[in-house]
C-alpha positions as CSV (number, residue, x, y, z in Angstrom):
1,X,82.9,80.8,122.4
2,X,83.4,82.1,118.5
3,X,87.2,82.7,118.3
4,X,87.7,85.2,115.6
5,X,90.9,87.4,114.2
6,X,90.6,91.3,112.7
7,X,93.7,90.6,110.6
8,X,96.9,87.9,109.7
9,X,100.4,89.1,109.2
10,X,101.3,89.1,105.7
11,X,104.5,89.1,105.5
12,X,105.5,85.2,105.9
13,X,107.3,83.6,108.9
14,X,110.4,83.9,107.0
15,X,109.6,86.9,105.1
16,X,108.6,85.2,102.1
17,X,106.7,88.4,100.7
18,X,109.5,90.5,101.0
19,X,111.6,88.5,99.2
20,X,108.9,88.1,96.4
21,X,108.4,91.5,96.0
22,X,112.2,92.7,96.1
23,X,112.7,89.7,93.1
24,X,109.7,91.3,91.1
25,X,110.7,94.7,91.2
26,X,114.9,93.5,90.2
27,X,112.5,92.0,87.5
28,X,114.3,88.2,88.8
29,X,110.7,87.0,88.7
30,X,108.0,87.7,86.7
31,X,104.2,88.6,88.0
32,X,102.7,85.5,87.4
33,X,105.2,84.4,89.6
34,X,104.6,87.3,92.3
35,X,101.1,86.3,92.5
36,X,101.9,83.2,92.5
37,X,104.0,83.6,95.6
38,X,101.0,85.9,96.8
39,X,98.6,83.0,96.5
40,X,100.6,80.4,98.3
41,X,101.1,82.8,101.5
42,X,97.2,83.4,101.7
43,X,96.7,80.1,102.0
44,X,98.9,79.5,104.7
45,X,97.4,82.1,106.3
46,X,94.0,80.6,106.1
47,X,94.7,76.7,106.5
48,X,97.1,78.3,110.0
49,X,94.3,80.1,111.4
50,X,91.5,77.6,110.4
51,X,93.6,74.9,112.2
52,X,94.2,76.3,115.0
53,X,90.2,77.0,115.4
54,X,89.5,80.6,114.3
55,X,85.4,80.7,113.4
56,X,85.5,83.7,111.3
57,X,89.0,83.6,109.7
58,X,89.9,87.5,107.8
59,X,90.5,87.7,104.2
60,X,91.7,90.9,101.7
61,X,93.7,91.9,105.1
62,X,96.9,90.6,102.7
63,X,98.7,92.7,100.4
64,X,101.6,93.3,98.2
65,X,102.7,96.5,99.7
66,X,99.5,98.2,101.7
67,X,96.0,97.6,102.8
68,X,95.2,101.6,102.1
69,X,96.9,101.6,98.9
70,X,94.8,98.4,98.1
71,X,91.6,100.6,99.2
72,X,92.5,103.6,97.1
73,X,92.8,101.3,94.4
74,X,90.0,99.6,95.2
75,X,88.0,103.0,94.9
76,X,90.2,104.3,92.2
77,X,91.4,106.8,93.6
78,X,94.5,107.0,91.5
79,X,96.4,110.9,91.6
80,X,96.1,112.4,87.5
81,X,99.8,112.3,87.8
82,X,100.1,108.4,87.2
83,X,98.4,108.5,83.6
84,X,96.0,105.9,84.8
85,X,93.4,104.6,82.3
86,X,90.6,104.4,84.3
87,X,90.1,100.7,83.9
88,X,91.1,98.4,86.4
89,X,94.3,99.5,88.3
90,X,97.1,97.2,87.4
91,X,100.7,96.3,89.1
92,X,102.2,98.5,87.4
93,X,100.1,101.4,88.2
94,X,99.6,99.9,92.0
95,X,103.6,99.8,92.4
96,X,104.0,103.5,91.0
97,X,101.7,104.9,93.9
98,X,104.0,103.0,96.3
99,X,107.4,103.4,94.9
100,X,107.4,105.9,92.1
101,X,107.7,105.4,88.7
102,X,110.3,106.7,86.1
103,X,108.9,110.5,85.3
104,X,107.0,110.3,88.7
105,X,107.6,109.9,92.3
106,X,105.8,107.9,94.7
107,X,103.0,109.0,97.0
108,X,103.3,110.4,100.9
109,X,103.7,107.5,103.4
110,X,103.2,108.8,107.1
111,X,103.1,106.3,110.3
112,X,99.5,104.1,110.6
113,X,98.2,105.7,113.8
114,X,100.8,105.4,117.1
115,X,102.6,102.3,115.1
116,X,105.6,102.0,113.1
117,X,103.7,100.5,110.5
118,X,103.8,103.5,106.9
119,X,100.7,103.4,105.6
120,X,99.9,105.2,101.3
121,X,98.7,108.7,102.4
122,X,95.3,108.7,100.2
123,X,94.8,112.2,97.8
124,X,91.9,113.9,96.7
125,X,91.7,116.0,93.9
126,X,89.4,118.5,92.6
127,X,88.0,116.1,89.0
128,X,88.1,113.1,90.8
129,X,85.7,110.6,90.2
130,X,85.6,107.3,92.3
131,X,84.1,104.0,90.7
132,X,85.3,100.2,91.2
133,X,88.7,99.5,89.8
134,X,90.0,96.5,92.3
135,X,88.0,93.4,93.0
136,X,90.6,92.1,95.6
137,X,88.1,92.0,97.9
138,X,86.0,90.0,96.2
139,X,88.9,87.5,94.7
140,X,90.6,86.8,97.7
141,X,87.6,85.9,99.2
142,X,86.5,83.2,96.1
143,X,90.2,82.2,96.4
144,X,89.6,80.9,99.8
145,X,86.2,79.7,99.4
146,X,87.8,77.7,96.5
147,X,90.1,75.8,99.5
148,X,86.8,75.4,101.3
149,X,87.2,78.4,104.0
150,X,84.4,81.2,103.8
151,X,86.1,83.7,105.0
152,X,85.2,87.5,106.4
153,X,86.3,89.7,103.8
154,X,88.3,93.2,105.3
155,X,88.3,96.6,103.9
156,X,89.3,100.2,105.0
157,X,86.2,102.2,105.9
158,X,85.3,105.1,103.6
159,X,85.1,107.2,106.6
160,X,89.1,106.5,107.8
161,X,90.0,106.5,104.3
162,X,89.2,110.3,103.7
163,X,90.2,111.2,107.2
164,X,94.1,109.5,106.8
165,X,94.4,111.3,103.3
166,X,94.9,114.8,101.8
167,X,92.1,116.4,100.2
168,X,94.3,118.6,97.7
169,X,91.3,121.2,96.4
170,X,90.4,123.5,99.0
171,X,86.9,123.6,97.1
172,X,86.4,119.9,98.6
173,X,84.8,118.9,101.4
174,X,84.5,115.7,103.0
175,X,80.5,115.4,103.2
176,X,81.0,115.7,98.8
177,X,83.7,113.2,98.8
178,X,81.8,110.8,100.7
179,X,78.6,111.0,98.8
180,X,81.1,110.2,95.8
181,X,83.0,107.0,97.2
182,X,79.7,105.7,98.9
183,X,78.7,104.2,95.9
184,X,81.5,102.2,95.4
185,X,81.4,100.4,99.1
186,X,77.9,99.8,98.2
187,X,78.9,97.9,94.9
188,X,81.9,95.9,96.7
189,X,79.3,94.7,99.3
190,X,76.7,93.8,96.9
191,X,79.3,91.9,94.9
192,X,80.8,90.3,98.2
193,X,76.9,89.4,99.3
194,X,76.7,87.6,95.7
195,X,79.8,85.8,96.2
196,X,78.3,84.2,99.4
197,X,80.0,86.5,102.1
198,X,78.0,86.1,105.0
199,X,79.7,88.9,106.9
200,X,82.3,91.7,106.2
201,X,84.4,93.6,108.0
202,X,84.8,97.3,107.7
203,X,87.9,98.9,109.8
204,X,87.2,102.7,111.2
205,X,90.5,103.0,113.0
206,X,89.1,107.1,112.8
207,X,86.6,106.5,115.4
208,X,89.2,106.4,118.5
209,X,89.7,110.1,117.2
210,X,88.4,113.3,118.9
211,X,86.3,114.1,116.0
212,X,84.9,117.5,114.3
213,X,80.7,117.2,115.1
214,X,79.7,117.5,111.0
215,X,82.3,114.3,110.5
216,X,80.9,112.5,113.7
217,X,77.9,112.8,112.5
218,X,78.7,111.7,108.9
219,X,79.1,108.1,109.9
220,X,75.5,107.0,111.4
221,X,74.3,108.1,107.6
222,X,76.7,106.3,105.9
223,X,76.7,103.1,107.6
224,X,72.6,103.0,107.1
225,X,73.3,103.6,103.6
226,X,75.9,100.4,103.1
227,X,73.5,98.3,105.9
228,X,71.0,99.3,103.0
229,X,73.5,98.3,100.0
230,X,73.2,94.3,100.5
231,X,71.0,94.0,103.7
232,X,71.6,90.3,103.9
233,X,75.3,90.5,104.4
234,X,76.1,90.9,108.2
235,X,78.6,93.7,108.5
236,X,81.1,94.4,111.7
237,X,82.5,97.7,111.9
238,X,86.1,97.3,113.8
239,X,88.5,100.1,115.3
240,X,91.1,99.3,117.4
241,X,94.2,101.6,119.3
């Protein structure tokens, strides 16, 4: 029997992560430190569940404040308002989603399914353009092959992730968006494949949903099209609730 896990609390058994994160932002600690603090409670997470048996062992399902706010990074999917270059999304710009900045306020959090859990409430706006602007996927998952654990990278599905958001230009629809973010799945995959990934694992919470039939309809399509993207990389598509 293959024991596996969809996901690892990232918090820390004594909260460790909240702690880190209230010092960064009270600016007692510094980022290198942050991460630093980041790094150290991904490896526990591994080395726990790697010891305790776990065959295919999750990784990128950590994060400093939200696994969709790590995917609309990941996509770059950053509102206009932020002033974002374009380039690759930094802490700063990450933190002023979540939290707000000083001219600008955070973005919508609304409850993760039936949970208490808040998830980043993703928005889509009329001139945006998605390309690859987080490779936490990809690091996290060299970060624990570096310890000598290959791990089964996690992302948000590009289905769920324009179904849980706001598409903010009436002009949009969500067959356009996806043909945009597509793309930049097929890149991460590709990159993950290269990186020796032997699986991933792409969560569709969406599908437990009583779905529209064009939307329904959307996912057989885009899943051949990321099967396609790096055909040697084995990929488990995971919804749960």
């Amino acid at each position: 029997m293959i024991a596996s896990s969809l996901g690892f609390p990232r918090i820390g058994p004594k909260r460790e992560l909240k702690q880190a994160t209230e010092s960064f932002w009270s600016g007692k600690i510094t980022e290198e430190e942050l991460q630093a603090a980041a790094r150290t409670r991904r490896k526990d997470n591994w080395t726990t569940q790697k010891q305790r048996g776990l065959a295919h062992i999750p990784s990128n399902d950590f994060s400093l404040y939200d696994h969709v706010l790590d995917t609309i990074a990941m996509v770059g999917a950053v509102p206009a308002r932020y002033g974002w270059s374009g380039k690759k999304v930094d802490l700063a710009t990450y933190f002023a989603m979540a939290r707000g900045a000083k001219n600008q306020g955070a973005m919508e959090m609304t409850k993760w399914f039936d949970t208490n859990y808040h998830y980043i409430v993703p928005e889509f706006e009329e001139n945006m353009s998605f390309s690859l602007a987080s490779t936490k996927a990809v690091d996290e998952f060299l970060e624990a092959k570096a310890l000598g654990i290959i791990t089964r990278p996690v992302m948000v599905g590009p289905l769920s992730l324009l179904l849980l958001g706001k598409i903010k230009d009436t002009t949009l629809q969500l067959p356009q968006l996806l043909d945009r973010l597509l793309p930049v799945y097929e890149q991460v995959l590709q990159q993950l494949y290269a990186a020796g990934a032997p699986w991933v694992q792409i969560d569709e919470p969406c599908l437990v949903l009583d779905l529209p039939q064009d939307v329904a309809q959307a996912y057989p399509g885009a899943y051949a099209r990321l099967a396609q993207a790096a055909p040697g990389l084995q990929i488990l598509v995971a919804t749960y609730f």
